[in-house]
N, C-alpha and C positions, 0 to 999 in steps of 0.2 A: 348774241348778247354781248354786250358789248365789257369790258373791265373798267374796275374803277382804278382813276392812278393812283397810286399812293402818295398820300403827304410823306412832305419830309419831315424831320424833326421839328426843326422853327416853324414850320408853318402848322405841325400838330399839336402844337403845345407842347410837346414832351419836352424831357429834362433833356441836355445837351450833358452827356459823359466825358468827361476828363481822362482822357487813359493814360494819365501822369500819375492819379492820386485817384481815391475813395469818392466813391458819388454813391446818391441814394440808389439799394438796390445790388451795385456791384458789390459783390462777396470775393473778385481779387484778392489775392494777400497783397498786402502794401508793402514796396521795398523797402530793407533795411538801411537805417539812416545811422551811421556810426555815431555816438556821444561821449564828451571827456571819460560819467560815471560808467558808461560799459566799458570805454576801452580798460578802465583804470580797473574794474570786477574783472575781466579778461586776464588783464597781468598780472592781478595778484591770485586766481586759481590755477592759472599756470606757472605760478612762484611756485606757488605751493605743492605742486605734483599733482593737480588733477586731471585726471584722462581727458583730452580734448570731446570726448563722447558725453562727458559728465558736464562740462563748459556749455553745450550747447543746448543741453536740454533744460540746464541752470536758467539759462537767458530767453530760454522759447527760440533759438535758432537751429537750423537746421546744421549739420558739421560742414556742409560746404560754404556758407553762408558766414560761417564764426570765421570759418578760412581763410575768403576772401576778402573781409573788410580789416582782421585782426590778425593778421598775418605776421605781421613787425611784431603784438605783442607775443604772442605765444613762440616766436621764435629766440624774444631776448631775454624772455624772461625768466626761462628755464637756466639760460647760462649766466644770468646775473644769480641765480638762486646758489649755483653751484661756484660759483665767485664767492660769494661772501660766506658761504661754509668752509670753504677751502682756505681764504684769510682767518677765519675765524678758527681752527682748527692748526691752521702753522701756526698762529698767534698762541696756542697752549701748548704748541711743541717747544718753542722757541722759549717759551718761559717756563720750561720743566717739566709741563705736565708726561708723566713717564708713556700712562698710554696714547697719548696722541702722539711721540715721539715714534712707539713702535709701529701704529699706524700709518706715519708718513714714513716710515723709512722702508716700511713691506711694499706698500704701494706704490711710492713714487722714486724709491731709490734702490728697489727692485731685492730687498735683502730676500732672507727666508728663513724658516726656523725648519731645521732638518733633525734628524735624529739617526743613528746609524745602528744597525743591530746584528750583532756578529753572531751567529749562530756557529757554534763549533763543542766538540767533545771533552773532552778533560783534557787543560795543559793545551789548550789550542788546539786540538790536534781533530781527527776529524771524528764526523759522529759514527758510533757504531749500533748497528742496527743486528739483527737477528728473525731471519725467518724460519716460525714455526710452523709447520703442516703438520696437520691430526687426520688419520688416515681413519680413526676407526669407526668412523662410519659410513665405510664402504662397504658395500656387498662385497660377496666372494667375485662376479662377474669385473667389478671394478678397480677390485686389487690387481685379478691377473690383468688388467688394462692398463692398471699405472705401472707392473712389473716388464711388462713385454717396452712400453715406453721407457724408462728408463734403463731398462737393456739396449735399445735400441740408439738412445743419446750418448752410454757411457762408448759403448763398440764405434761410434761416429768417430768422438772422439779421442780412441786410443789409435784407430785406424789416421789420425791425423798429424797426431805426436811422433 
């Protein structure tokens, strides 16, 4: 028996696919095309502090995808963020504002706020302490136990004097 050959595409009428772009039928995902309005949503939720994880889910992109077309924004945007708070922040130091003065002078000019707390006894001098041992609730077995030991510590050390 012999096989039939196969038509080719053009000569079976079928659709001729585009493997650049979308044709009837392909369920491809279509590659990401960068736009001014995304780059510009890009930069301003990474002004902002949001987690590149949250950025991409925001846009329907995947994180390696926000990554590689948005790269430049998410990298300058953050340091432009932290730019204009840090002007904006010596700008109240520089004009009085007291707490932004002790904020920039702990952080950036390395000061600290220490406290120093001297513990000592009356008149400086040092602390006195006092130990007390209560014996009376030893048995009889356990008194002659602490008596034979402290016979045994005082005789160490008179034999050492």
């Amino acid at each position: 028996m012999a096989r039939a050959k196969a038509k080719t595409p053009e000569k079976s009428g079928a659709i001729k696919i585009d493997r650049r772009g979308a044709s009837p039928g392909d369920y491809r995902q279509q590659p990401h095309i960068p736009d001014e309005n995304t780059r510009l949503a890009v930069y301003e939720m990474s002004r902002a502090g949001i987690p590149q994880t949250r950025i991409a889910s925001a846009l329907k992109l995947s994180e390696d995808t926000l990554q590689r077309h948005y790269r430049h924004e998410l990298d300058n945007a953050t340091g432009e963020a932290v730019k204009a708070v840090a002007n904006t922040l010596f700008a109240k130091a520089i004009n009085g504002d007291t707490t932004a003065m002790i904020f920039y002078l702990k952080t950036r000019g390395r000061w600290s706020e220490t406290q120093k707390l001297n513990v000592s006894g009356p008149d400086d001098g040092p602390i006195q302490t006092e130990s007390v041992l209560d014996f009376s609730e030893l048995d009889r077995e356990g008194k002659l136990a602490l008596r034979i030991a402290l016979q045994t510590a005082i005789a160490k050390k008179e034999g050492k004097s």
